[in-house]
C-alpha positions in Angstrom: 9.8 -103.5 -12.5 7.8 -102.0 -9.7 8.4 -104.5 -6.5 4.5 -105.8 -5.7 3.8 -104.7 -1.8 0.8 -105.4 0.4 -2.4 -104.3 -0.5 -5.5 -103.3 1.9 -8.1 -105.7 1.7 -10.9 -103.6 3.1 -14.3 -102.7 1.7 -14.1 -100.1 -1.2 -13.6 -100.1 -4.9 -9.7 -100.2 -5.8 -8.8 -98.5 -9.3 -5.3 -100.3 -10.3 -4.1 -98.1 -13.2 -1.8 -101.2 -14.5 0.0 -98.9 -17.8 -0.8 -95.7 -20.0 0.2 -93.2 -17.1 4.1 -92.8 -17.9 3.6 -93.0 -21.8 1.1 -92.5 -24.9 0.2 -96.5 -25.1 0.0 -99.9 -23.0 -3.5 -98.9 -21.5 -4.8 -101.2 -19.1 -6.8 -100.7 -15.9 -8.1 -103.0 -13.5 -11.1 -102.0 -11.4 -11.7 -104.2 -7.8 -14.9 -104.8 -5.7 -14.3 -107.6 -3.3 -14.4 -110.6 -5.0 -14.7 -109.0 -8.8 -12.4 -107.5 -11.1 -12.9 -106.1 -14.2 -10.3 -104.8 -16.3 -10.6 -101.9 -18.8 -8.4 -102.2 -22.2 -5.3 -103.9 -22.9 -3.2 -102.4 -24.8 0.4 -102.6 -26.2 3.1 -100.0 -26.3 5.9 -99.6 -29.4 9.8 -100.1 -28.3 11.6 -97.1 -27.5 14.9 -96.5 -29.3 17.0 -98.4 -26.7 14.8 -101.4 -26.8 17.0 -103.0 -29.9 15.1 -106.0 -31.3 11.7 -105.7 -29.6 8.8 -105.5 -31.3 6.1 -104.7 -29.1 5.9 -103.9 -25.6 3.3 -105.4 -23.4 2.1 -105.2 -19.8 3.2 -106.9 -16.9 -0.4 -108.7 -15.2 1.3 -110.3 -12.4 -1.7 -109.2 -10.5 -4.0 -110.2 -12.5 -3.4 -113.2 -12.8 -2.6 -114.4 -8.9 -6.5 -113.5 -8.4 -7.1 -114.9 -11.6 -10.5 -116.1 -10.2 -11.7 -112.9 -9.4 -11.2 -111.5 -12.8 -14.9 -111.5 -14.6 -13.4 -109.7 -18.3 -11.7 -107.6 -20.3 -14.0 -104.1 -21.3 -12.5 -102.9 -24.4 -13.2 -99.0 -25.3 -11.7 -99.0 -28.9 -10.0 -100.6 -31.1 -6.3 -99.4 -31.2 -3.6 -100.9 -31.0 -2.7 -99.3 -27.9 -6.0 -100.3 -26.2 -6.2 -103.7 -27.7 -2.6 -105.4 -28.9 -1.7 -106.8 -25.8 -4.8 -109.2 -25.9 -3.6 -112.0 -27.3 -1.1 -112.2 -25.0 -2.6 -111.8 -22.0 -5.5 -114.1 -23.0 -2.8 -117.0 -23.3 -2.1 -116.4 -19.6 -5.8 -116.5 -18.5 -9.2 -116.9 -20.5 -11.6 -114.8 -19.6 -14.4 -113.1 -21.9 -14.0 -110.3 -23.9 -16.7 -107.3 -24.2 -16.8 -104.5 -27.3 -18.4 -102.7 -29.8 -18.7 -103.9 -33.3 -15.8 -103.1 -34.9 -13.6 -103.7 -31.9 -14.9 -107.1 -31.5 -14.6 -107.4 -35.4 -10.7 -106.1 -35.2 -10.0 -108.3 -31.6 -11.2 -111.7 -33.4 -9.2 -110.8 -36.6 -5.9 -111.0 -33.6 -7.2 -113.8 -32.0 -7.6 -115.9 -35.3 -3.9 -115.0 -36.2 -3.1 -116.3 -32.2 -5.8 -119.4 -32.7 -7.3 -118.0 -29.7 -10.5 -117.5 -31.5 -12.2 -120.9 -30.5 -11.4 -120.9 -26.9 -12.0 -116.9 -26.0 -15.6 -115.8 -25.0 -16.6 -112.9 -26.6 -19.7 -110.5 -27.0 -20.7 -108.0 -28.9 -22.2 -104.7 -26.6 -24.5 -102.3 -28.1 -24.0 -98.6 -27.0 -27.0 -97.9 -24.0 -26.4 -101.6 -23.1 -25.4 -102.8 -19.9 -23.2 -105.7 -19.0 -23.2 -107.3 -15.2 -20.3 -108.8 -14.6 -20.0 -109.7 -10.6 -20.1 -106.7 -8.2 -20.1 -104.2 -11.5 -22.5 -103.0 -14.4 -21.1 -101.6 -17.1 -22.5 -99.4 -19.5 -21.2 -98.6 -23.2 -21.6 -95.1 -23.8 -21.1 -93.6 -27.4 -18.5 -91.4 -27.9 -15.9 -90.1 -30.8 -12.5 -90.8 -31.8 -10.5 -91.9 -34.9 -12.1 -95.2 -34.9 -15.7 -96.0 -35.0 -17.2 -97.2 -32.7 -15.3 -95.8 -29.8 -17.3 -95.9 -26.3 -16.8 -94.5 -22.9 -17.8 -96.7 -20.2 -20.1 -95.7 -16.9 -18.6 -98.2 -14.6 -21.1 -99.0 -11.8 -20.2 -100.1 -8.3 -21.8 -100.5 -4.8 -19.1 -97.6 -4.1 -20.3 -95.2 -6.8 -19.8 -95.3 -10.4 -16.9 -94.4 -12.1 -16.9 -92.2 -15.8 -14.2 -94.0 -18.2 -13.6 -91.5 -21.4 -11.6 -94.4 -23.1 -9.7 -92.1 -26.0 -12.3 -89.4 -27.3 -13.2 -86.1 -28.8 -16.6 -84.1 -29.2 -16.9 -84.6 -32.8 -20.8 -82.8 -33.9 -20.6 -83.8 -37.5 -18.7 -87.5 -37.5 -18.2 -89.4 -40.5 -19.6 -92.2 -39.7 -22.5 -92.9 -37.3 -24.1 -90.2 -34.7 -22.5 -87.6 -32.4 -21.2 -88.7 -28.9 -24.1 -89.1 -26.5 -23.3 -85.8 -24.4 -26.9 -86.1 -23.0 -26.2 -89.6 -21.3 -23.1 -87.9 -19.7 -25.4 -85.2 -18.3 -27.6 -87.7 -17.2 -25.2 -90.1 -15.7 -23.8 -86.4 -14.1 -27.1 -85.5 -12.8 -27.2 -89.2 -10.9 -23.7 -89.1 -9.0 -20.6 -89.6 -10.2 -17.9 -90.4 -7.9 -14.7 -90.1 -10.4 -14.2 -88.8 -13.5 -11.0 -90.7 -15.7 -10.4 -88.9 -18.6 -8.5 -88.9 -21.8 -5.4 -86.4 -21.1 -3.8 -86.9 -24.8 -4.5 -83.4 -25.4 -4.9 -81.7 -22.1 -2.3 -78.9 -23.0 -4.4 -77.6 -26.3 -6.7 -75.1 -26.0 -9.8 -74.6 -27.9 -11.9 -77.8 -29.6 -10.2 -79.9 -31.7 -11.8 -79.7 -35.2 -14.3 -82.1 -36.9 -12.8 -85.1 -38.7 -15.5 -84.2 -41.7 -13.8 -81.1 -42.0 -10.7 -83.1 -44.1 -12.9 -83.9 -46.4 -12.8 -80.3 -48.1 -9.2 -80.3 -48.0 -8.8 -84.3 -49.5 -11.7 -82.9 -52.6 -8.9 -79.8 -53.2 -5.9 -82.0 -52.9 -7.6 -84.5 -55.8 -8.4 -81.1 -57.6 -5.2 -79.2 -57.8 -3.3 -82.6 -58.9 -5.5 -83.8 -61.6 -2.4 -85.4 -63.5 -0.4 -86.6 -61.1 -1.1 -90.4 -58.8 -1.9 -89.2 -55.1 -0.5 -91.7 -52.1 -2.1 -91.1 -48.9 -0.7 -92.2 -45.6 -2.5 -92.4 -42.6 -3.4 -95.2 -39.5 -4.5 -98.2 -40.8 -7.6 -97.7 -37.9 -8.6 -94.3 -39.2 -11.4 -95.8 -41.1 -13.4 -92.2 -40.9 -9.8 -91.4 -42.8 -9.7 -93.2 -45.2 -13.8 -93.5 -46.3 -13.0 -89.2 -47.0 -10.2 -90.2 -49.2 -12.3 -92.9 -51.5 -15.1 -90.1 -51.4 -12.7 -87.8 -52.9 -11.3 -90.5 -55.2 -14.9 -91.2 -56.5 -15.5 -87.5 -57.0 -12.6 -87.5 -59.4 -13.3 -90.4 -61.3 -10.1 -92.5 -59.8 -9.3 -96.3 -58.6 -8.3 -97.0 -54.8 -5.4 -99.4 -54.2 -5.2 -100.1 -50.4 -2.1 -101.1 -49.7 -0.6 -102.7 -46.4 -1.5 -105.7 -44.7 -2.7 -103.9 -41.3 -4.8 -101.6 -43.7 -6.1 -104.1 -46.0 -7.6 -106.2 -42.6 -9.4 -103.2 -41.2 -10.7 -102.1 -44.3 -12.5 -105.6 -44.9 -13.5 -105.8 -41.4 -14.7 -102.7 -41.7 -16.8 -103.3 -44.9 -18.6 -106.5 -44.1 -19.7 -104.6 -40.7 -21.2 -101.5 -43.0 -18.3 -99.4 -41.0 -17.5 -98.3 -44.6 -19.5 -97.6 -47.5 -17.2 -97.7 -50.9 -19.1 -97.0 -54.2 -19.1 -100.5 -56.5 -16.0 -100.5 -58.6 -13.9 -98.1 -56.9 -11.5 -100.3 -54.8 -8.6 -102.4 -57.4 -6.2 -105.2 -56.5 -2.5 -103.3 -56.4 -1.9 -106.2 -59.6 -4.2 -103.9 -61.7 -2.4 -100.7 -60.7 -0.5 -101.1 -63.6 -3.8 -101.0 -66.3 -4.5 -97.8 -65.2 -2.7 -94.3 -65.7 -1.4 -92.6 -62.7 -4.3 -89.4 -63.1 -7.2 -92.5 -62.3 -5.4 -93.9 -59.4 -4.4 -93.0 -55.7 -3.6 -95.5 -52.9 -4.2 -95.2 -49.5 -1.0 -97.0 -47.4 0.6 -97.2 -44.0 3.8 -96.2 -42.7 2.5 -92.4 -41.6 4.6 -92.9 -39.0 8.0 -93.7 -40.5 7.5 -97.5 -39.4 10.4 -99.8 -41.5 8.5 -102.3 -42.9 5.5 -100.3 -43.0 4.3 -100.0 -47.3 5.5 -96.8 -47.5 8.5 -96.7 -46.0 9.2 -99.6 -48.6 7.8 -97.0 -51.4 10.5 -94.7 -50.2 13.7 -97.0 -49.8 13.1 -98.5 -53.3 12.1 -102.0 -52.1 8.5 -101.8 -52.8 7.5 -105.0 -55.3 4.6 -103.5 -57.0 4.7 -99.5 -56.0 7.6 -97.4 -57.5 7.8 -93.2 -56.7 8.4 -91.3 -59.0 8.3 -87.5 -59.8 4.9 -87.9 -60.7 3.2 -88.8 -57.3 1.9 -86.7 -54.9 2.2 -88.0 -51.1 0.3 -87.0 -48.2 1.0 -87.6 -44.7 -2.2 -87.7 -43.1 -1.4 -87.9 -39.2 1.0 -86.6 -37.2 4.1 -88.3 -35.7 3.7 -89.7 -32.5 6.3 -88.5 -29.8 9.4 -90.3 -30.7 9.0 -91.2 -34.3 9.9 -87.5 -35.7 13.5 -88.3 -37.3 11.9 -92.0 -38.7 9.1 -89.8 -40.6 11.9 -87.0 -41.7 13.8 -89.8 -43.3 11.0 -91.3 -45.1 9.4 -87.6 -46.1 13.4 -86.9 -47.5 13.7 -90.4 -49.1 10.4 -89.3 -50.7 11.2 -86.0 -51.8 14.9 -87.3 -53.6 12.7 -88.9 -56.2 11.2 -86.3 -57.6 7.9 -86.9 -55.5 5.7 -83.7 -54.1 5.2 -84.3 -50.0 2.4 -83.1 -48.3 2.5 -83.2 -44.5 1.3 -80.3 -43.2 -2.6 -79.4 -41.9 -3.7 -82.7 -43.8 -4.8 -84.3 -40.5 -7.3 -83.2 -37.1 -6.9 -85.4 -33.9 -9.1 -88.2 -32.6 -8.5 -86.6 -28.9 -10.5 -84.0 -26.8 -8.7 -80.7 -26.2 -9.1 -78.2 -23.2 -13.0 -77.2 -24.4 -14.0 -81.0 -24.8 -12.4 -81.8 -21.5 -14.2 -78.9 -19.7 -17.2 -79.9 -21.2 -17.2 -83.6 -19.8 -16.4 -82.5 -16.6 -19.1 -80.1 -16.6 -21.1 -82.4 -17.7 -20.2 -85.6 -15.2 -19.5 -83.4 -12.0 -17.2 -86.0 -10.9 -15.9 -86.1 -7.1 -12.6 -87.1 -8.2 -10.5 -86.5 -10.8 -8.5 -89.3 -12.2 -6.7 -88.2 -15.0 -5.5 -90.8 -17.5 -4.3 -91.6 -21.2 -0.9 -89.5 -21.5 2.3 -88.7 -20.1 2.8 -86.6 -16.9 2.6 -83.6 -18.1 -0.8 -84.1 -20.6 -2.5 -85.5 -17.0 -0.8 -82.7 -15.1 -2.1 -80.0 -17.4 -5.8 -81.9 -17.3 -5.2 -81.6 -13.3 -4.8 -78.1 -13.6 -8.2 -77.7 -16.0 -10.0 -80.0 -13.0 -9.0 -77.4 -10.5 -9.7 -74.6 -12.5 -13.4 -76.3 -12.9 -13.6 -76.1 -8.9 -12.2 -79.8 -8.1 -10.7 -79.8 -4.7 -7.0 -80.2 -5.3 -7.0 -83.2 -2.7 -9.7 -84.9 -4.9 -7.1 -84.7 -8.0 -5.1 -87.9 -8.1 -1.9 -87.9 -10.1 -1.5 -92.3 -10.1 1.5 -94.0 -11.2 0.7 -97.5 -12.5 0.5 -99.9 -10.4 -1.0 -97.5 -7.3 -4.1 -98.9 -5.6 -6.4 -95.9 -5.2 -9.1 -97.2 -2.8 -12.3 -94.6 -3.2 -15.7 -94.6 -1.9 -18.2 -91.3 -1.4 -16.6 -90.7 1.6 -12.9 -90.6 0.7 -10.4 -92.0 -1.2 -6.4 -92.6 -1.4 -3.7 -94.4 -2.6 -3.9 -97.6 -0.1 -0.7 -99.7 -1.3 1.2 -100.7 -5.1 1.0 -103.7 -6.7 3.5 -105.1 -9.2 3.8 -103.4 -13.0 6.1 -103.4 -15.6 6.7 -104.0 -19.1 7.1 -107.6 -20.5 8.8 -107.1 -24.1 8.0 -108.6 -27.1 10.9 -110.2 -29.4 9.2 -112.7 -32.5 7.8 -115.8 -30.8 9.2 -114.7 -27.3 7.5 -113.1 -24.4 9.7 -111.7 -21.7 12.6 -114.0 -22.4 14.1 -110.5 -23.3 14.7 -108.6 -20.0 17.3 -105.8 -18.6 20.3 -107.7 -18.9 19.9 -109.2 -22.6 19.1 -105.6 -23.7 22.0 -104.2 -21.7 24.3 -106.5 -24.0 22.3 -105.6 -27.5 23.2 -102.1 -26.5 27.0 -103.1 -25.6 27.1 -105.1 -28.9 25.4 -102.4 -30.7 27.7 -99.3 -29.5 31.2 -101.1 -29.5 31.0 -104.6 -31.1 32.2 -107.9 -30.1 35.9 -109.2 -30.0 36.1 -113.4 -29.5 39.4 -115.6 -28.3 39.4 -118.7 -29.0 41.5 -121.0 -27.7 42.2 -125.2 -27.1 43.0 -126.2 -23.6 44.3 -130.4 -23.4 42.3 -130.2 -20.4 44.2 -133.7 -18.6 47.7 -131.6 -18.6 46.4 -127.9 -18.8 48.6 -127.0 -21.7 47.5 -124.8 -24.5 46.8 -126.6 -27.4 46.0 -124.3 -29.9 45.3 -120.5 -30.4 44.4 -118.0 -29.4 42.4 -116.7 -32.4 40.8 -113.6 -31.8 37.7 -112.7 -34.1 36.2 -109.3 -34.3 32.7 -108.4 -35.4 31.1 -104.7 -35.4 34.7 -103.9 -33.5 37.5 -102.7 -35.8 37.6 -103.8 -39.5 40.6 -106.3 -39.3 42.2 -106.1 -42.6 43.0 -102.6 -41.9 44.2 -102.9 -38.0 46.3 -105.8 -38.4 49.0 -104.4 -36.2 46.6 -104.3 -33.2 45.2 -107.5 -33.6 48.7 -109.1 -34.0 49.7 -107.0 -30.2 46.1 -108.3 -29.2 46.9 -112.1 -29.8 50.7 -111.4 -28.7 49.2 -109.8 -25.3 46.8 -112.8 -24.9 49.4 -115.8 -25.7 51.5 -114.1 -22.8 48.2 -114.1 -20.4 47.8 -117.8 -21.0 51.5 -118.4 -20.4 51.0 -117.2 -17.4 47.9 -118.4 -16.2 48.8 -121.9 -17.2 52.3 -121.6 -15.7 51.4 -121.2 -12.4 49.4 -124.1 -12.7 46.3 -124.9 -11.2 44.7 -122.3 -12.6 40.7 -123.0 -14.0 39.1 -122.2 -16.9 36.8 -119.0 -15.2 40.1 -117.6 -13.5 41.8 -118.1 -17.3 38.9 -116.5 -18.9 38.2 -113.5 -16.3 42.5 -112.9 -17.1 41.5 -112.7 -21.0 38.5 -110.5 -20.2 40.3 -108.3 -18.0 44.0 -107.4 -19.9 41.9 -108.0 -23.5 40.0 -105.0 -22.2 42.5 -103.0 -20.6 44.4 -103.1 -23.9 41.5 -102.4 -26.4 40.8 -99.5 -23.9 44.0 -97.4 -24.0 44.9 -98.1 -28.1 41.2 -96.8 -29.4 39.0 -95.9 -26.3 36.7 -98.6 -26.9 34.9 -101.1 -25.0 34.0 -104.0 -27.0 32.5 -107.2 -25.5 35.0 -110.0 -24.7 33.8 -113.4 -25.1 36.5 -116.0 -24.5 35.9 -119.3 -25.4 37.6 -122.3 -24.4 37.5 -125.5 -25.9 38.7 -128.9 -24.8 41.3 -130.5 -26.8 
């Protein structure tokens, strides 16, 4: 965690990037005008292998919320998790009102009902074109594309200049669902003034457009056509509700029932419908409890776990643990998304644990990404003719390679800023620069707790995970110091003891002798007794099997 350091006061509007510049998630950025802040996202990011036990990862708003008063709302972009998880959280540590679309509000009440934050959280609903005044800002929602509807960029308007925020976006001409994104507002916005530009990086390093999310729909209709015997399983995000209204078209084209399956799916997808996000011909969707009154040629089912996730629905299909869903040679499974950086080998194990049953796996060209690449980038910035460039939404080297297409477009290299969360970058139309740091970090996740998991208590889940745990016990009469009983050693995720019963017996005969020792010279208290366990306990495990378990003596009082 990023010590916090002193921040310049002065006249100017302050863009606090406060996550989402070292990774792919945990977007949240906080934008200050003398006495107002607004903050744009808030977003979660998933644990990285090392983080064992977490379950989410959220971010650290230390600075939010010591100027708590200043803070006037949350302006959300989208509705992914990435962009939206953390909000429950962070709305427990201070209320303030929420602003979205339709379907992001829909999906946001749908967390804070599960948090019974729903009563007590202000919320509104923004229309794209509308405006929102919210202390020294206006904000304006500005329609854009992704893989969620309903996804906005915002034109963030200060007494310092206004500010271009892409949220997560693409240049999609012939969308699903709803109209194109509003280049001509950009141009117009453009044509205005626009001091910075912060765009969407995800993609920064592809060249070209990235292709129309219609453009599945051709390849779903063959899929459904070359298979006409066999039950199709579809994977994909559970947000991708473009996705999945192509695969119930195709479904309907060929005469078959959709099962939705997965609890983050099944929400969306009624969300969705009761907002007319989704339009699903009468009689198509089933209950998975009537999967079975149907042959496999009249069904598919559209699930999560494209990503590998363990308790996702298909990972459950795959591992045989599934209640109501069992593979067998005669499904066909797609994998409609590609795995995000990291989850590669958990997506290989499900796509193998697939293909052992018989089952036909389709992963490849079955998907088109919700981000901008080089062209769409370009574009924007042709479009905005920013000032500054403020690259965002990726990891170093997707904003890097987006620095490199700002230059190319003519953007002073000095006007590029490359921010690390938790820089201040104070700007105005006649300069700007990193003024000072506040304090960041991540704030993990583990069941009901919040951040009562730091460094150290990972540090051990890693120690415990890599060489196990080995425990003394032993009974101390604690008014004459003599050993009462024990020691008993105990070992767990160690050494199976039933086949190394010679070392434990030289383990316990090497401990008995410490105690004698410690307990003959007399004196001697229990955290000298236990550091003398610790130390020869370790020293000795160490040379016999090059292992370094943790010790845990315990001492009991007889």
């Amino acid at each position: 965690m990023k010590k916090a350091k002193q921040v310049n006061n002065g006249p100017g509007l302050k863009i606090i990037p406060m996550g989402g510049l070292e990774q792919i998630g945990m977007n949240i950025t906080a934008f200050e005008y003398e006495d107002s802040i607004i903050v744009v996202d808030c977003g979660l990011s998933f644990p990285n292998d090392d983080m064992l036990g977490i379950d989410m990862v959220i971010p650290d708003i230390t600075y939010l919320t010591d100027h708590v008063d200043k803070v006037k709302g949350f302006v959300i972009t989208h509705g992914h998790e990435d962009h939206i998880g953390a909000l429950p959280y962070i709305l427990k540590q201070m209320n303030v009102p929420v602003y979205a679309t339709r379907l992001t509000m829909g999906i946001i009440e749908n967390k804070l009902k599960e948090h019974n934050l729903l009563k007590t959280t202000k919320r509104k609903v923004i229309k794209f074109g509308q405006s929102i005044n919210l202390g020294q800002f206006r904000i304006e929602f500005i329609k854009t594309n992704h893989s969620i509807v309903d996804a906005a960029a915002l034109a963030i308007y200060s007494p310092a200049g206004t500010v271009v925020h892409t949220g997560d976006f693409k240049v999609d001409y012939t969308p699903v669902f709803g109209d194109a994104i509003d280049l001509q507002r950009f141009a117009e916005i453009g044509k205005k003034g626009v001091l910075a530009l912060m765009c969407d990086s995800t993609n920064a390093e592809r060249p070209g457009f990235s292709p129309s999310e219609r453009s599945l729909s051709r390849i779903f209709d063959t899929i459904f056509h070359e298979h006409p015997s066999k039950r199709i399983i579809i994977a994909t995000f559970a947000s991708n509700v473009d996705r999945v209204q192509q695969i119930i078209n195709s479904a309907y084209k060929y005469n078959r029932k959709v099962v939705v399956e997965g609890r983050s799916m099944v929400n969306i997808i009624d969300t969705a419908m009761n907002l007319g996000c989704l339009d699903i011909p009468e009689n198509t969707l089933i209950n998975i409890e009537q999967l079975k009154n149907y042959p496999d040629e009249r069904t598919a089912i559209i699930t999560t776990g494209s990503q590998g996730e363990s308790m996702a629905a298909l990972s459950r299909m795959a591992g045989s643990v599934h209640k109501k869903v069992s593979i067998t040679p005669n499904d066909v499974i797609i994998f409609s998304s590609n795995p995000i950086p990291g989850n590669e080998k958990a997506v290989t194990k499900v796509i193998n644990e697939l293909s052992m049953k018989g089952a036909e796996v389709i992963f490849q060209d079955v998907h088109v990404s919700g981000h901008a690449c080089q062209e769409e980038i370009k574009l924007i910035y042709t479009l905005v003719h920013p000032k500054y460039s403020v690259p965002i939404h990726g990891e170093f080297k997707h904003r890097k390679a987006q620095a490199r297409l700002a230059a190319d477009l003519g953007i002073p290299k000095d006007n590029i800023f490359m921010l690390n969360s938790g820089d201040v970058l104070e700007i105005d139309s006649e300069s700007a620069r990193v003024t000072g740091k506040v304090q960041v970090g991540s704030i993990l996740v583990d069941g009901l707790g919040v951040g009562d998991v730091g460094n150290v208590v990972l540090r051990d889940r890693q120690h415990l995970a890599e060489d196990g745990i080995m425990i003394v016990v032993m009974g101390l009469d604690s008014a004459s110091g003599q050993l009462v009983c024990g020691p008993d050693l105990v070992s767990r995720g160690f050494v199976y003891v039933k086949e190394s019963d010679e070392l434990m017996e030289e383990a316990g005969e090497l401990m008995r002798d410490v105690l004698d020792k410690c307990i003959g010279r007399g004196g001697c208290d229990w955290g000298k007794i236990k550091t003398s366990v610790k130390d020869s306990l370790g020293d000795y495990i160490w040379k016999k099997t090059k292992r370094r378990p943790m010790i845990l003596p315990i001492i009991m009082d007889v």
